[in-house]
C-alpha positions as CSV (number, residue, x, y, z in Angstrom):
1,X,124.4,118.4,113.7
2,X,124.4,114.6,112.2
3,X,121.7,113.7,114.3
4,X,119.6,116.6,113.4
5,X,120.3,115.3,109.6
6,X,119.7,111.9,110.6
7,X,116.7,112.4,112.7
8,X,114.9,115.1,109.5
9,X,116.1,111.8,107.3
10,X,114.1,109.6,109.4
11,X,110.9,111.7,109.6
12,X,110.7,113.0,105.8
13,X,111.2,108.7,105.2
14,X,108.6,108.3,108.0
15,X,106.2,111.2,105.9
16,X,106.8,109.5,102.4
17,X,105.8,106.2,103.9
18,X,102.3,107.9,105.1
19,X,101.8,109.6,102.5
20,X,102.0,106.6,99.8
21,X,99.6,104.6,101.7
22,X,96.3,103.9,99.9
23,X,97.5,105.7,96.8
24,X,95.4,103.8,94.6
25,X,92.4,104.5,96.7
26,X,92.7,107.7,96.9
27,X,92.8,108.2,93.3
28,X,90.2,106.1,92.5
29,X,88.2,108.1,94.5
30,X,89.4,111.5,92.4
31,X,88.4,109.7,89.5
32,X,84.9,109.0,90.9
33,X,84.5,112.5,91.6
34,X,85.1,114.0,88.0
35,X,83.6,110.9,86.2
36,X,80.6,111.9,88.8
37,X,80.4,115.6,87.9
38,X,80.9,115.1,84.3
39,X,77.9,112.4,84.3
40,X,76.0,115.1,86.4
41,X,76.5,117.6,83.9
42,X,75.5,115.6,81.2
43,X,72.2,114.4,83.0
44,X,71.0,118.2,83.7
45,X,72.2,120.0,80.2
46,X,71.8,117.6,78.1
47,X,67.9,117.8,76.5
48,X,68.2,114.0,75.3
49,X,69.6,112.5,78.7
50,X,67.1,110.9,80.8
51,X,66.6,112.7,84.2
52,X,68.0,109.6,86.5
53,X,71.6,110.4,85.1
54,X,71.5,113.3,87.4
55,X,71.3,110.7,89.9
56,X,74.0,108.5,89.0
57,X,76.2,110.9,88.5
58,X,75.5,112.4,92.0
59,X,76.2,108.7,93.5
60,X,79.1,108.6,91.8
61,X,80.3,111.9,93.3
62,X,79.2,110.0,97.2
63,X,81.1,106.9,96.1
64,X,84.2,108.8,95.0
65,X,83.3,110.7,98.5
66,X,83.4,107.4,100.5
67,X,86.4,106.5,99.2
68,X,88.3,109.5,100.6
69,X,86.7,109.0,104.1
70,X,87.8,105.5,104.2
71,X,91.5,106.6,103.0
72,X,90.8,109.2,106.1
73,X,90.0,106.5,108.5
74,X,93.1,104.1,107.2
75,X,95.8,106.3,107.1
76,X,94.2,107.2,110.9
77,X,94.8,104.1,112.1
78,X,97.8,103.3,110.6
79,X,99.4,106.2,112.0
80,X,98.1,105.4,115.0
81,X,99.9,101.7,115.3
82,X,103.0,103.1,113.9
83,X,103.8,106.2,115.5
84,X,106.7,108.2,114.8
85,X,110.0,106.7,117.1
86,X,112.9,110.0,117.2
87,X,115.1,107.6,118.0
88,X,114.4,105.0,115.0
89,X,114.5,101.9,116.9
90,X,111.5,99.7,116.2
């Protein structure tokens, strides 16, 4: 039963480790997103705003976009150099 306990320990640690990697990242790219709709929404219900907002604020949304993917491909490839080890040594 101990090892059960210490092997769960090991992976939920293992989890938290993969899961705080590229934090910043992937909230920048959150942030990109909304800041990209509300520009969007601005540029095409606005009667003032000049038409290429719509366009900025839908390159924001890619950027924001991109950012994701390239969490995607990170946390990919760290996982893949650092693959879990049930028996913790490394």
């Amino acid at each position: 039963m101990d090892e059960d306990a210490a092997l769960l320990a090991r992976r939920m640690a293992y989890l938290d480790a993969y899961r705080g990697l590229y934090r910043r990242e992937q909230t920048a790219g959150l942030v990109l997103c909304l800041l990209g709709v509300l520009v969007l929404v601005a540029g095409r219900y606005r009667a003032e705003a000049p038409h290429w907002l719509v366009w900025a604020g839908a390159a924001v949304i890619g950027a924001g976009w991109l950012l994701f993917t390239l969490v995607i491909f990170r946390r990919t490839a760290w996982v893949r150099a650092h693959p879990f080890d049930p028996s913790g040594q490394s």
